[in-house]
PQR file of N, CA, C, O and H, with PARSE charges and radii, in Angstrom:
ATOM      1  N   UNK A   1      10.340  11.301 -13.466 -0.4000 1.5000
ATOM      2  CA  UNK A   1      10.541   9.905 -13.128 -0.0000 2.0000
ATOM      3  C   UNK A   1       9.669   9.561 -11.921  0.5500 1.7000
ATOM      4  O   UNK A   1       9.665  10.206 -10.873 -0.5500 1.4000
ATOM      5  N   UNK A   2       8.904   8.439 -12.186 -0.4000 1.5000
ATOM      6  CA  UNK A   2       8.242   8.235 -10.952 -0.0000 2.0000
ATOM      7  C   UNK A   2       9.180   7.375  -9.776  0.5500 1.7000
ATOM      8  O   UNK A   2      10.253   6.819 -10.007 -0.5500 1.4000
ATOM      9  H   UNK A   2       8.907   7.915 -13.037  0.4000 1.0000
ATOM     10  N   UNK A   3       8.465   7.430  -8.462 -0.4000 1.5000
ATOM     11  CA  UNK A   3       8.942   6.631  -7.341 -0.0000 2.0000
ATOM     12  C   UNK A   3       9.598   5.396  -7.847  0.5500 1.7000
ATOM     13  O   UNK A   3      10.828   5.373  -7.816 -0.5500 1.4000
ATOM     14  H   UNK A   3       7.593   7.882  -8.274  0.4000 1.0000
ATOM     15  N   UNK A   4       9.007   4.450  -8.270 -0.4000 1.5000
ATOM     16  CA  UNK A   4       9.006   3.328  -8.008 -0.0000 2.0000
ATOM     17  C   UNK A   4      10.242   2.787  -9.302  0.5500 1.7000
ATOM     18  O   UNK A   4      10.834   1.708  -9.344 -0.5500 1.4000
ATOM     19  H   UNK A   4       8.007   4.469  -8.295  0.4000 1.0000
ATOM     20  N   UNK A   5      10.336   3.841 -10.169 -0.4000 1.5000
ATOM     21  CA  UNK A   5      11.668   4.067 -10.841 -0.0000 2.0000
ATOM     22  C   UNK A   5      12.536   4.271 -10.306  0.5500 1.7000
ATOM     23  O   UNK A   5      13.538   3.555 -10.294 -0.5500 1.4000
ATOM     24  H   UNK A   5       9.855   4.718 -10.135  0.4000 1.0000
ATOM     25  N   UNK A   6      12.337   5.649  -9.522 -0.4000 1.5000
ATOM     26  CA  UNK A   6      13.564   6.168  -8.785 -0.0000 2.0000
ATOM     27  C   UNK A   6      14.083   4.515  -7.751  0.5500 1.7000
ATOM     28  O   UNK A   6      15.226   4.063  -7.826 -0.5500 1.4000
ATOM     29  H   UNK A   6      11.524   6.230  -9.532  0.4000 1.0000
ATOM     30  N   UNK A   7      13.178   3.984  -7.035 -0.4000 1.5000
ATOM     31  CA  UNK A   7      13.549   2.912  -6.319 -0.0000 2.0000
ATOM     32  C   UNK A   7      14.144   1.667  -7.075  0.5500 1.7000
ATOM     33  O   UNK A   7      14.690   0.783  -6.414 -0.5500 1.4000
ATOM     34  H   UNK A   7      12.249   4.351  -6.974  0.4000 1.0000
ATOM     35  N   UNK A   8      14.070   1.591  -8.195 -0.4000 1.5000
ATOM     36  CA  UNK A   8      14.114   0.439  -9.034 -0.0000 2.0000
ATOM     37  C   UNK A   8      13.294  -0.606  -8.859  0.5500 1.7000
ATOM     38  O   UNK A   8      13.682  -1.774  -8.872 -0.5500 1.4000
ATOM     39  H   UNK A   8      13.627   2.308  -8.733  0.4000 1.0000
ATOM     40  N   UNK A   9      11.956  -0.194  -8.663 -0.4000 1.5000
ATOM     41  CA  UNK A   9      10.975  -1.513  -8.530 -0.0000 2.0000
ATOM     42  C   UNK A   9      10.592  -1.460  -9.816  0.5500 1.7000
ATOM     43  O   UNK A   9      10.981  -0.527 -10.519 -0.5500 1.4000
ATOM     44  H   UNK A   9      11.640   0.755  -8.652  0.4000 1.0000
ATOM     45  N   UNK A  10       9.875  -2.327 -10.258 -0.4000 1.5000
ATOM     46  CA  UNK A  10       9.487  -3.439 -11.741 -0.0000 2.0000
ATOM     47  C   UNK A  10       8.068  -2.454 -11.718  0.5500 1.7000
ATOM     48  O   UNK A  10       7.475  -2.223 -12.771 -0.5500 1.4000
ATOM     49  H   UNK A  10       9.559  -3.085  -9.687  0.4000 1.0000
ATOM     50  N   UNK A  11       7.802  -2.144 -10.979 -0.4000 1.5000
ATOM     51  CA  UNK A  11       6.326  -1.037 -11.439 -0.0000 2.0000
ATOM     52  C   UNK A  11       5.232  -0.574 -10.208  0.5500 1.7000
ATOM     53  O   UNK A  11       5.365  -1.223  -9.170 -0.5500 1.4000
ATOM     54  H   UNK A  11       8.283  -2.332 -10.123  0.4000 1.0000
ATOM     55  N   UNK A  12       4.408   0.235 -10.206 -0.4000 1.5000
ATOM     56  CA  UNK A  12       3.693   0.865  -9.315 -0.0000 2.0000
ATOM     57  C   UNK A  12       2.931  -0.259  -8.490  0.5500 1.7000
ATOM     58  O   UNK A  12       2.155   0.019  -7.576 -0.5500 1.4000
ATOM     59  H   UNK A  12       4.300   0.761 -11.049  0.4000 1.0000
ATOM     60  N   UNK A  13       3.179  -1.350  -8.833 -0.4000 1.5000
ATOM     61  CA  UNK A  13       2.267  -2.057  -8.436 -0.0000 2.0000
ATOM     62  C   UNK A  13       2.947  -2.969  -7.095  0.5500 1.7000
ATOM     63  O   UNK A  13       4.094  -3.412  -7.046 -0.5500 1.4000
ATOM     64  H   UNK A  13       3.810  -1.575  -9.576  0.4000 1.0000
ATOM     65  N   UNK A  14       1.446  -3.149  -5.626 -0.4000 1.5000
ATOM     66  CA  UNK A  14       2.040  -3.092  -4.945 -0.0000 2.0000
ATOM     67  C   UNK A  14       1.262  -4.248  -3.754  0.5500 1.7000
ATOM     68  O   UNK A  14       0.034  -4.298  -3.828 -0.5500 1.4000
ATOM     69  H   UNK A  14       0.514  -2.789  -5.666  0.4000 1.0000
ATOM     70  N   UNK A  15       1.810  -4.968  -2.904 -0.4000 1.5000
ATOM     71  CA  UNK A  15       0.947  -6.098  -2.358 -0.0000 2.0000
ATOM     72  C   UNK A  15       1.043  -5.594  -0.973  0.5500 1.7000
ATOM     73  O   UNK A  15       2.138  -5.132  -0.650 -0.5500 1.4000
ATOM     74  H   UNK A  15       2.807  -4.928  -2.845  0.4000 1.0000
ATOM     75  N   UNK A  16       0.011  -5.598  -0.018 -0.4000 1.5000
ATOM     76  CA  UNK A  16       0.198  -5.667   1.469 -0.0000 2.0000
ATOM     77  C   UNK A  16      -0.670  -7.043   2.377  0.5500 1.7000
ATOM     78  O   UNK A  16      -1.833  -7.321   2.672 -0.5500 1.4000
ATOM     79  H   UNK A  16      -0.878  -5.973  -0.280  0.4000 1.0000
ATOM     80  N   UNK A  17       0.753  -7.660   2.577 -0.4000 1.5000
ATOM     81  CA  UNK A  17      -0.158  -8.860   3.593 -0.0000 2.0000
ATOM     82  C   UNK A  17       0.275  -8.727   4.990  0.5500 1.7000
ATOM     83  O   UNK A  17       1.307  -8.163   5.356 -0.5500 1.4000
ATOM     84  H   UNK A  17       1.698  -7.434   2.337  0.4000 1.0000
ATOM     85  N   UNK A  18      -0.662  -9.333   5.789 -0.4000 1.5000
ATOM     86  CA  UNK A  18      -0.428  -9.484   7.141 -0.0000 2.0000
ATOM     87  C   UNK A  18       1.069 -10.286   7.090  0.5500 1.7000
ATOM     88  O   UNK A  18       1.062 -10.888   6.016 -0.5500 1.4000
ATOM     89  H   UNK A  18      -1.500  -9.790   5.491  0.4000 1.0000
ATOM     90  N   UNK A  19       2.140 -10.508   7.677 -0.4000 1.5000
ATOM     91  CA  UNK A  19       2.629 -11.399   8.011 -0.0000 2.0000
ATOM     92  C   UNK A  19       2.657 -11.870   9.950  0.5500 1.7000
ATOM     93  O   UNK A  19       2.020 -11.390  10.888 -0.5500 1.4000
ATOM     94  H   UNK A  19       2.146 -10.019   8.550  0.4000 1.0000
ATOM     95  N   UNK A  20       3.554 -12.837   9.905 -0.4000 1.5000
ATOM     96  CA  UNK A  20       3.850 -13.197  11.425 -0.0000 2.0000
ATOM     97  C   UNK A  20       5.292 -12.667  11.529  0.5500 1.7000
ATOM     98  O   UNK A  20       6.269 -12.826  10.797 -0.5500 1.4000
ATOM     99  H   UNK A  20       4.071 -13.227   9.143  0.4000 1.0000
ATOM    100  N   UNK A  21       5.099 -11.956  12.725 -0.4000 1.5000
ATOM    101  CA  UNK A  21       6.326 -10.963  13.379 -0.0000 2.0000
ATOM    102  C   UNK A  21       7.295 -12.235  13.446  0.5500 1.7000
ATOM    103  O   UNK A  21       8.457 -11.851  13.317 -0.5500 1.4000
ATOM    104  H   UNK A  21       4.305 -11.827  13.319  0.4000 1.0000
ATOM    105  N   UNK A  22       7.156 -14.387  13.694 -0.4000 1.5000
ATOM    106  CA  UNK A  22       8.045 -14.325  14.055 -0.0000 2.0000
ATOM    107  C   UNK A  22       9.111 -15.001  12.461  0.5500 1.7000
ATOM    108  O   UNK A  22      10.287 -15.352  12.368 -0.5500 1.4000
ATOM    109  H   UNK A  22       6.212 -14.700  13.799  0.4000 1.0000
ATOM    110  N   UNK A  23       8.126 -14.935  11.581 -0.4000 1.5000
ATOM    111  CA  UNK A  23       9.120 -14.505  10.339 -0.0000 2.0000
ATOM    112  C   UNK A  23      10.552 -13.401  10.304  0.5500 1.7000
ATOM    113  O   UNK A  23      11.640 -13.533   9.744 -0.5500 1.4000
ATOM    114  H   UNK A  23       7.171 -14.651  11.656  0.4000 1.0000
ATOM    115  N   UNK A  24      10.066 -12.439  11.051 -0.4000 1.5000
ATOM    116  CA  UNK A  24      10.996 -11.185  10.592 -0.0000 2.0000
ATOM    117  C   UNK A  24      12.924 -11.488  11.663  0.5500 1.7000
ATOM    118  O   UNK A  24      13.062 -12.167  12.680 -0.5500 1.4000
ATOM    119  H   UNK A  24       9.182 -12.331  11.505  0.4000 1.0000
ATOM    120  N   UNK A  25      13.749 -10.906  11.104 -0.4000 1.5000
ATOM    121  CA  UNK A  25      15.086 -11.375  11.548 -0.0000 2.0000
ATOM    122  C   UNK A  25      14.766 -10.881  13.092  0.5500 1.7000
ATOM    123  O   UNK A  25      13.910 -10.116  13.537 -0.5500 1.4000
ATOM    124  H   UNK A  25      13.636 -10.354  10.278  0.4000 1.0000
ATOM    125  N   UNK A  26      15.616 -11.498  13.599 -0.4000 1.5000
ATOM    126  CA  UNK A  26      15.801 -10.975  15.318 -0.0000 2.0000
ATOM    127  C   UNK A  26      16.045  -9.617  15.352  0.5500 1.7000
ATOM    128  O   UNK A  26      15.641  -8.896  16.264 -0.5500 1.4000
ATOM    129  H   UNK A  26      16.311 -12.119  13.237  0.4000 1.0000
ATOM    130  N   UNK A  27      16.692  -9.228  14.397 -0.4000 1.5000
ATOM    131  CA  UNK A  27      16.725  -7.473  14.786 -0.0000 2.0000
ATOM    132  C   UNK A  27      15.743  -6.846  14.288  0.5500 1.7000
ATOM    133  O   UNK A  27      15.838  -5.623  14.400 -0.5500 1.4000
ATOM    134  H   UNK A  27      17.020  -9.813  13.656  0.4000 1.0000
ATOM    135  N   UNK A  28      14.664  -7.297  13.684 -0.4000 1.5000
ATOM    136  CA  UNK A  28      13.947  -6.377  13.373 -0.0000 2.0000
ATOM    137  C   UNK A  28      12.312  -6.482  14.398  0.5500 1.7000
ATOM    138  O   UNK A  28      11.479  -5.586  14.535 -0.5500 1.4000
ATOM    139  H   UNK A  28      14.587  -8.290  13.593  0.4000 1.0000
ATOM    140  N   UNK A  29      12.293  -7.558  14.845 -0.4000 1.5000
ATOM    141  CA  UNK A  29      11.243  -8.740  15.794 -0.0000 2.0000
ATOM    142  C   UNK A  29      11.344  -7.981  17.181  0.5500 1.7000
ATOM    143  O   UNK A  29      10.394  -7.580  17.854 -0.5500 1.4000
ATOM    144  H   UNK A  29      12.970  -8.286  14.734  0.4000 1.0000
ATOM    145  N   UNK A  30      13.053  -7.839  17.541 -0.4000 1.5000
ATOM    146  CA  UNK A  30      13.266  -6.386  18.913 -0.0000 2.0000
ATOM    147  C   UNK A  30      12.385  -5.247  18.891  0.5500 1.7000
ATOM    148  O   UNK A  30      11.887  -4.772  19.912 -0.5500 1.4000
ATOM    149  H   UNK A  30      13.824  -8.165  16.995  0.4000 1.0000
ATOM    150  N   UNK A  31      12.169  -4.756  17.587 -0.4000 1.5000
ATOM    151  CA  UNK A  31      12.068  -3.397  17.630 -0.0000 2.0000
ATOM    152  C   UNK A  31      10.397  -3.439  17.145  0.5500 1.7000
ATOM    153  O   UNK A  31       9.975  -2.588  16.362 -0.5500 1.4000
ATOM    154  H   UNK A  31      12.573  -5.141  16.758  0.4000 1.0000
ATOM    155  N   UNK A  32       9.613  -4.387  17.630 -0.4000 1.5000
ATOM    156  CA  UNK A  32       8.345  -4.285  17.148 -0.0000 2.0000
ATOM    157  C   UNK A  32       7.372  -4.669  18.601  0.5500 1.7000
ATOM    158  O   UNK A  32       7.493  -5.772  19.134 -0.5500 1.4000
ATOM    159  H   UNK A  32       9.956  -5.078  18.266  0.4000 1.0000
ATOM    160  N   UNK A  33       6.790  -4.030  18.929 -0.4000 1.5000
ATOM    161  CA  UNK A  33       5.797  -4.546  20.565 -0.0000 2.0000
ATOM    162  C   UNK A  33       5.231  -5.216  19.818  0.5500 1.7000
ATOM    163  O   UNK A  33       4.797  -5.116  18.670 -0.5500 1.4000
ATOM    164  H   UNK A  33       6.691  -3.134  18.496  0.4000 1.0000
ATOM    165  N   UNK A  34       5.308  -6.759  21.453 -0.4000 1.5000
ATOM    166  CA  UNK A  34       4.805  -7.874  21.173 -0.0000 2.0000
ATOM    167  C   UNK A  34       3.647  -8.090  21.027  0.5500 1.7000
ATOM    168  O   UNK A  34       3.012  -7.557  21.937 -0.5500 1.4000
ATOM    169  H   UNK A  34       5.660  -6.841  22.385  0.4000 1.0000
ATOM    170  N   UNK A  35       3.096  -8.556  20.407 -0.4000 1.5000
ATOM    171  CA  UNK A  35       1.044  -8.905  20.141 -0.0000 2.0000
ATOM    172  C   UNK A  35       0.814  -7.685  18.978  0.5500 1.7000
ATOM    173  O   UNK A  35      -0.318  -7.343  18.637 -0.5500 1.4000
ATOM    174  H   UNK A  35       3.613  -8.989  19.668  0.4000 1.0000
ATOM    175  N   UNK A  36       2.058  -7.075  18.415 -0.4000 1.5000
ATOM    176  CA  UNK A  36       1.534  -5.705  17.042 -0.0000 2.0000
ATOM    177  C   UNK A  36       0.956  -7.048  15.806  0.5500 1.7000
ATOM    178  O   UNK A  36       1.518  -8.142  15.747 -0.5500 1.4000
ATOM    179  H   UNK A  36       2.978  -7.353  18.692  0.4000 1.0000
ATOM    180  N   UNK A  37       0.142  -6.785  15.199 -0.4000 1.5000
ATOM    181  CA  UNK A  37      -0.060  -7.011  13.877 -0.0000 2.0000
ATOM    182  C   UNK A  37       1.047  -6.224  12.928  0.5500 1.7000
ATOM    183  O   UNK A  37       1.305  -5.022  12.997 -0.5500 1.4000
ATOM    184  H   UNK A  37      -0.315  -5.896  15.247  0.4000 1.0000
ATOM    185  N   UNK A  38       1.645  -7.198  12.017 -0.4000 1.5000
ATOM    186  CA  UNK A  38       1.977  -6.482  11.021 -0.0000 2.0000
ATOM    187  C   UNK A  38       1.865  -6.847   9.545  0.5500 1.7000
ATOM    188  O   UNK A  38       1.450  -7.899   9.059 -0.5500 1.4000
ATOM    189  H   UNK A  38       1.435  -8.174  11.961  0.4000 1.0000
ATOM    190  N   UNK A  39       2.362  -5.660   8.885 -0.4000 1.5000
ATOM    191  CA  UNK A  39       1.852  -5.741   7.393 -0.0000 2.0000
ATOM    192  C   UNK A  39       2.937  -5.168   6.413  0.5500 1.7000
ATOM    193  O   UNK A  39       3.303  -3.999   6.294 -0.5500 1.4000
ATOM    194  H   UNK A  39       2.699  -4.806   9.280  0.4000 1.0000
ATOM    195  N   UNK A  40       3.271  -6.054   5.881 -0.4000 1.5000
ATOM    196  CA  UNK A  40       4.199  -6.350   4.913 -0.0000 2.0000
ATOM    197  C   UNK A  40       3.812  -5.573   3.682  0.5500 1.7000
ATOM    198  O   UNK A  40       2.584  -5.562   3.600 -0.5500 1.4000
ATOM    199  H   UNK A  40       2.974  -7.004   5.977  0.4000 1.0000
ATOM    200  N   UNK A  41       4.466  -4.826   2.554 -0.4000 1.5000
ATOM    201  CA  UNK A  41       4.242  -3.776   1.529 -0.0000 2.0000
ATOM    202  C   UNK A  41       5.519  -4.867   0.699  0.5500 1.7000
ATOM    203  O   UNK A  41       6.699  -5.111   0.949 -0.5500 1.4000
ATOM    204  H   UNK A  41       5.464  -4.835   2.621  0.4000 1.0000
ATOM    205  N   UNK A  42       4.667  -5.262  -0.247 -0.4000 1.5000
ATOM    206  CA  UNK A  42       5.726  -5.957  -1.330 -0.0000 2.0000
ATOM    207  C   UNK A  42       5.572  -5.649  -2.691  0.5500 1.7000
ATOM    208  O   UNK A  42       4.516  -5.476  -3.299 -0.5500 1.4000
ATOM    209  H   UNK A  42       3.708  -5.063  -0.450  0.4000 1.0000
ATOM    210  N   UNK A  43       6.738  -5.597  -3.118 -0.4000 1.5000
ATOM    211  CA  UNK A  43       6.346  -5.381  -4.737 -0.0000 2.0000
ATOM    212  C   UNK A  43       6.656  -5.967  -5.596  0.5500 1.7000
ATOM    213  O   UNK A  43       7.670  -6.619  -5.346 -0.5500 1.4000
ATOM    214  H   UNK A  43       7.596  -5.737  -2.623  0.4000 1.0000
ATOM    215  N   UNK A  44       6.126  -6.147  -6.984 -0.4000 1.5000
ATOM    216  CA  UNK A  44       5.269  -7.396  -7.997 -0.0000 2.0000
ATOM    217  C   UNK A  44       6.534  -7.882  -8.278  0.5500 1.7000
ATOM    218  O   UNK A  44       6.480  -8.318  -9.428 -0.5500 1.4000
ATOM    219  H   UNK A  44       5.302  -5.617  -7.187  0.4000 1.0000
ATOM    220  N   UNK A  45       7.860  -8.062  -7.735 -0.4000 1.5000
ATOM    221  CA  UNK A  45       8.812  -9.192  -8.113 -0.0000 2.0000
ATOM    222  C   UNK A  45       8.984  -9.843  -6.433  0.5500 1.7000
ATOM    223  O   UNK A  45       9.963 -10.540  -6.165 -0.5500 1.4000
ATOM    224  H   UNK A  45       7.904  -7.708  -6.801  0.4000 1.0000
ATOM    225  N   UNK A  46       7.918  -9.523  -5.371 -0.4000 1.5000
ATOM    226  CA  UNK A  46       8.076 -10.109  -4.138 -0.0000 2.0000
ATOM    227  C   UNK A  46       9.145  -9.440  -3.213  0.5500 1.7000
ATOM    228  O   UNK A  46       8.897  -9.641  -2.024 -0.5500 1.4000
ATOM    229  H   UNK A  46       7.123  -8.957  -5.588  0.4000 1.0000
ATOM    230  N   UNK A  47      10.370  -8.632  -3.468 -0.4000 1.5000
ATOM    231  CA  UNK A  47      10.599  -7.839  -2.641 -0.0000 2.0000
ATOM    232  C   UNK A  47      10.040  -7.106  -1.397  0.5500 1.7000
ATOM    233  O   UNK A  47       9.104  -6.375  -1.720 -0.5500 1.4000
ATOM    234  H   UNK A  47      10.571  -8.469  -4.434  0.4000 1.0000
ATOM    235  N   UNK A  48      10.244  -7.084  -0.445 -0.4000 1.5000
ATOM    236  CA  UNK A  48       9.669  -6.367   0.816 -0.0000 2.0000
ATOM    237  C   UNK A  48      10.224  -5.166   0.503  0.5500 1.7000
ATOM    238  O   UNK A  48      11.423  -5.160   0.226 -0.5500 1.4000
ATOM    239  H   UNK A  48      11.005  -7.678  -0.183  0.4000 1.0000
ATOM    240  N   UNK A  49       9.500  -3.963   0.486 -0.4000 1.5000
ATOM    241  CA  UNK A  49       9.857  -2.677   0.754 -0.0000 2.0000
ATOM    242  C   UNK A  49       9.360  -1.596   1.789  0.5500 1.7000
ATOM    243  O   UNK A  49       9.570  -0.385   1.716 -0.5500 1.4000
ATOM    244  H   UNK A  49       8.526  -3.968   0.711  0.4000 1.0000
ATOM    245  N   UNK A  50       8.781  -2.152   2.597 -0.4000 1.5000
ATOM    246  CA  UNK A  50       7.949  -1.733   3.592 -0.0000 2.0000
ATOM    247  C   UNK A  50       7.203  -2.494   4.551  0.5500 1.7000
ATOM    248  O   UNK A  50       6.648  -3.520   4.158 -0.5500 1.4000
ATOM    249  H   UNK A  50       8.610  -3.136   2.656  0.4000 1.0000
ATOM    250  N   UNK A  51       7.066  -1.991   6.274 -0.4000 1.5000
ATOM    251  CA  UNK A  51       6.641  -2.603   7.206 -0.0000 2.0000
ATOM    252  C   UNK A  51       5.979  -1.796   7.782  0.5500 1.7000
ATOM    253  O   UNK A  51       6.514  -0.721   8.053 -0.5500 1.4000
ATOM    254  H   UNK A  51       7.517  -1.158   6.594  0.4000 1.0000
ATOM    255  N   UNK A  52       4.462  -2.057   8.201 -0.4000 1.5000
ATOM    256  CA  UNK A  52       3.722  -1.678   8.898 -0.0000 2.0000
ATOM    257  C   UNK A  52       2.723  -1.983   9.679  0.5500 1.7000
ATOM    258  O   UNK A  52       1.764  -2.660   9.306 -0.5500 1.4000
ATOM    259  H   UNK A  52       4.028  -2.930   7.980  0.4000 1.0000
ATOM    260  N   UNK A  53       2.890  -1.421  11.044 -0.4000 1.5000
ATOM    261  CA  UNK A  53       1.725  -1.981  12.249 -0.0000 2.0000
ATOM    262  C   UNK A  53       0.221  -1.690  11.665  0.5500 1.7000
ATOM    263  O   UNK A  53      -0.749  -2.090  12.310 -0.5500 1.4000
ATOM    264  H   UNK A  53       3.669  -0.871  11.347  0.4000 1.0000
ATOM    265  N   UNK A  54       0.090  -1.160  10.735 -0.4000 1.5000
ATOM    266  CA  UNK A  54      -0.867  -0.926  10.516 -0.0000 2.0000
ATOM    267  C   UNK A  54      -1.787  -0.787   8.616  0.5500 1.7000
ATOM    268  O   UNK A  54      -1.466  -0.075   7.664 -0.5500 1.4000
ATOM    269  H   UNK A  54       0.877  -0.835  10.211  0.4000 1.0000
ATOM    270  N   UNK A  55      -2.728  -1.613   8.726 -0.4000 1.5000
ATOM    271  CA  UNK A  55      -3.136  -1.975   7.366 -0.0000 2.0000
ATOM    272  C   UNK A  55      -3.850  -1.169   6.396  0.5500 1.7000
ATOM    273  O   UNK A  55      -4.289  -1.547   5.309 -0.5500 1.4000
ATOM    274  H   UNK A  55      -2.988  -2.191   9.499  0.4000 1.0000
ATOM    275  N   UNK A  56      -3.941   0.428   7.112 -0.4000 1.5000
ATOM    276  CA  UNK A  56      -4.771   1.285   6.590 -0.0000 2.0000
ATOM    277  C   UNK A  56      -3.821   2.021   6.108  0.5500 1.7000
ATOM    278  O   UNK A  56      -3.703   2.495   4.978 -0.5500 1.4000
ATOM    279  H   UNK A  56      -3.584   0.734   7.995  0.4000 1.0000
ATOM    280  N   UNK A  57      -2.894   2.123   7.361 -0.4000 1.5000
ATOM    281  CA  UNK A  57      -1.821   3.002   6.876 -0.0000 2.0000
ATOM    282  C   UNK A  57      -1.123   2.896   5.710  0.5500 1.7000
ATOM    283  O   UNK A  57      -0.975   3.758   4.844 -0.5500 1.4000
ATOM    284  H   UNK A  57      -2.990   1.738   8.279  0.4000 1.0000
ATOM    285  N   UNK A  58      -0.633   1.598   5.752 -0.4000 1.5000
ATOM    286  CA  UNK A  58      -0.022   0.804   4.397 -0.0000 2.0000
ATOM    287  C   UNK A  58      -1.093   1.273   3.289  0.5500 1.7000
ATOM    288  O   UNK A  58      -0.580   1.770   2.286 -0.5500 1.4000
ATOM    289  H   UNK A  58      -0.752   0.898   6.456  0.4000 1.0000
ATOM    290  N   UNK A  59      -2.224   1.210   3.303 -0.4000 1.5000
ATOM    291  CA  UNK A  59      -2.737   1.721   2.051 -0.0000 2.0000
ATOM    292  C   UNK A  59      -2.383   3.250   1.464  0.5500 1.7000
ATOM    293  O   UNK A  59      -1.706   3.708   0.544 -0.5500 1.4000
ATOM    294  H   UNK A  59      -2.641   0.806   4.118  0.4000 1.0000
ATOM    295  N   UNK A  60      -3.030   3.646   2.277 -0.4000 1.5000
ATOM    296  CA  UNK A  60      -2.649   5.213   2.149 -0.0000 2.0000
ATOM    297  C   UNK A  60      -1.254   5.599   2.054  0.5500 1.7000
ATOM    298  O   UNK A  60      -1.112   6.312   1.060 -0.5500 1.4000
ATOM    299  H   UNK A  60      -3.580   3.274   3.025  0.4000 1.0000
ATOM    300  N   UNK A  61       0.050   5.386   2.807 -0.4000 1.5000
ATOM    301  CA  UNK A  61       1.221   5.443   2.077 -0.0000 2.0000
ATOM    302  C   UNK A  61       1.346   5.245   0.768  0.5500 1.7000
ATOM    303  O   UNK A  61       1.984   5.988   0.023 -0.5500 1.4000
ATOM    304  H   UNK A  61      -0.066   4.807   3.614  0.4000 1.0000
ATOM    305  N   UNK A  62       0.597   3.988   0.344 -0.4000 1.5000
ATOM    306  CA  UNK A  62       0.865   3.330  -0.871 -0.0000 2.0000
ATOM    307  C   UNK A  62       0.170   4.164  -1.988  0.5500 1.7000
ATOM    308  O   UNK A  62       0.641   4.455  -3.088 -0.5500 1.4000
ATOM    309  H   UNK A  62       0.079   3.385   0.949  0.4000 1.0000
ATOM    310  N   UNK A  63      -0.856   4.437  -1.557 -0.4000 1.5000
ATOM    311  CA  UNK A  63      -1.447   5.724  -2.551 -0.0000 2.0000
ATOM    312  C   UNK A  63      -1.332   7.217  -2.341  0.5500 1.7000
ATOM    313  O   UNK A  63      -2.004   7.962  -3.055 -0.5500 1.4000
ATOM    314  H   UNK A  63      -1.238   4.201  -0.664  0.4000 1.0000
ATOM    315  N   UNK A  64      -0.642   7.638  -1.545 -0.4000 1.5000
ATOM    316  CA  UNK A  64       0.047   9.053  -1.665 -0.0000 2.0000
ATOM    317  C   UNK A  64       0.967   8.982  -2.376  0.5500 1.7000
ATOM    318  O   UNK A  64       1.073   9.930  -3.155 -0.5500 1.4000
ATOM    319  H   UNK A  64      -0.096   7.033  -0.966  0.4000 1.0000
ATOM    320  N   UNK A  65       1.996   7.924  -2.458 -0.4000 1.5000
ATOM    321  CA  UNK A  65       3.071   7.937  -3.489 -0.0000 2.0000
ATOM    322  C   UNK A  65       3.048   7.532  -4.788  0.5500 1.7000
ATOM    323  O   UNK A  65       4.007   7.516  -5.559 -0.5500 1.4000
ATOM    324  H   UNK A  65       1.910   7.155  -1.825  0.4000 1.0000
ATOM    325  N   UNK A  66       1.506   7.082  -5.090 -0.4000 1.5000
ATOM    326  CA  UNK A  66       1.355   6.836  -6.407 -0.0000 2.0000
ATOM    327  C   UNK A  66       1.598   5.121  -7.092  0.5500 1.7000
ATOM    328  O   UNK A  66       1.918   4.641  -8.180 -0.5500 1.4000
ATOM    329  H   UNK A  66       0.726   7.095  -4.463  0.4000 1.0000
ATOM    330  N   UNK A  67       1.280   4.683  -5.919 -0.4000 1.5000
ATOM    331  CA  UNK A  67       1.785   2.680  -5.829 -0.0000 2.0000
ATOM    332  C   UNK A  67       0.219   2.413  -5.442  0.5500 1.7000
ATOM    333  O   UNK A  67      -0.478   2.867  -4.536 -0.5500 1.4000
ATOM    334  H   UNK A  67       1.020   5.073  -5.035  0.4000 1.0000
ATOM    335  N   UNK A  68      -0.082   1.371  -6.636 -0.4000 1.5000
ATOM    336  CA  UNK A  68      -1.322   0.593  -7.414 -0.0000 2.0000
ATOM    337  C   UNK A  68      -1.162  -0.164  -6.023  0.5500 1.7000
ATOM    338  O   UNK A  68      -0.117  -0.813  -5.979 -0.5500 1.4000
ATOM    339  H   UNK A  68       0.484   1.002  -7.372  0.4000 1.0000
ATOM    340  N   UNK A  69      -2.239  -0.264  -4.446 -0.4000 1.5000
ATOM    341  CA  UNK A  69      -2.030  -1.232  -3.706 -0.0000 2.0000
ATOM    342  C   UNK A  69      -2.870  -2.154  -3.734  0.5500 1.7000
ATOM    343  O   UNK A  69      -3.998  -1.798  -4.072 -0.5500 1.4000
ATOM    344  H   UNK A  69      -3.088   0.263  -4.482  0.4000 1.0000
ATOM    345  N   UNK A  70      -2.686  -3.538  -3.428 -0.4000 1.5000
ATOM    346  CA  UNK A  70      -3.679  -4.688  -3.465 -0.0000 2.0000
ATOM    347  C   UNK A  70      -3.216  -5.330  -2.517  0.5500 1.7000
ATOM    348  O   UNK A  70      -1.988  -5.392  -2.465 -0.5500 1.4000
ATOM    349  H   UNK A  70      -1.769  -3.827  -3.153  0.4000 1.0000
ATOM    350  N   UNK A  71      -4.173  -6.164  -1.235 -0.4000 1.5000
ATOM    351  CA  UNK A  71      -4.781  -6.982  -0.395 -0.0000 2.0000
ATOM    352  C   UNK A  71      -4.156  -8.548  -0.905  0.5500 1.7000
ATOM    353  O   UNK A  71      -4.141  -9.019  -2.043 -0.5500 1.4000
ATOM    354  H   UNK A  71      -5.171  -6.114  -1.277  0.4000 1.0000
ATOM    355  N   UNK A  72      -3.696  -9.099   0.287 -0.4000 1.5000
ATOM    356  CA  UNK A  72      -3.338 -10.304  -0.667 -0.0000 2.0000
ATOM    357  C   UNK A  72      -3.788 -11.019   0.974  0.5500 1.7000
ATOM    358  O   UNK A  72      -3.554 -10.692   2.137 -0.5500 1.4000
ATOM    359  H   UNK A  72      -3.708  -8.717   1.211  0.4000 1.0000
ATOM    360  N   UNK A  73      -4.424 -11.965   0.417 -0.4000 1.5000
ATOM    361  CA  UNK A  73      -4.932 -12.890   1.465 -0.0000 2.0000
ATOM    362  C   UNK A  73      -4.343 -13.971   2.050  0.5500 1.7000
ATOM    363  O   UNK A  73      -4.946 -14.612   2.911 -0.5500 1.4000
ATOM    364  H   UNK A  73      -4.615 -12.231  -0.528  0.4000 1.0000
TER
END
């Protein structure tokens, strides 16, 4: 069974956008230093399943585990 089964996502396929930190709830906005870029890991029914300061990283997570990633502008 792959990941994204085991998780119950709709399929390998996988979006990372920048968002704005001040989108994210107050508890999660605490726990992020101020002026970080971050980058949102969503998957193809729009679910958030992942947060990261960093946009390379997000790739490479996304393809060690076997999740199709794409750039969304």
């Amino acid at each position: 069974m792959q990941l994204y089964e085991q998780l119950g996502l709709p399929s390998n396929v996988v979006y990372v956008k920048q968002i704005d930190p001040n989108e994210l709830p107050l508890e999660v906005r605490n726990q992020v230093e101020e002026g970080s870029e971050l980058f949102a890991v969503h998957c193809e029914n729009g679910e958030q399943v992942a947060l990261f300061t960093d946009k390379n990283l997000a790739f490479s997570l996304a393809r060690e585990y076997s999740f199709d990633a794409h750039s969304v502008h």
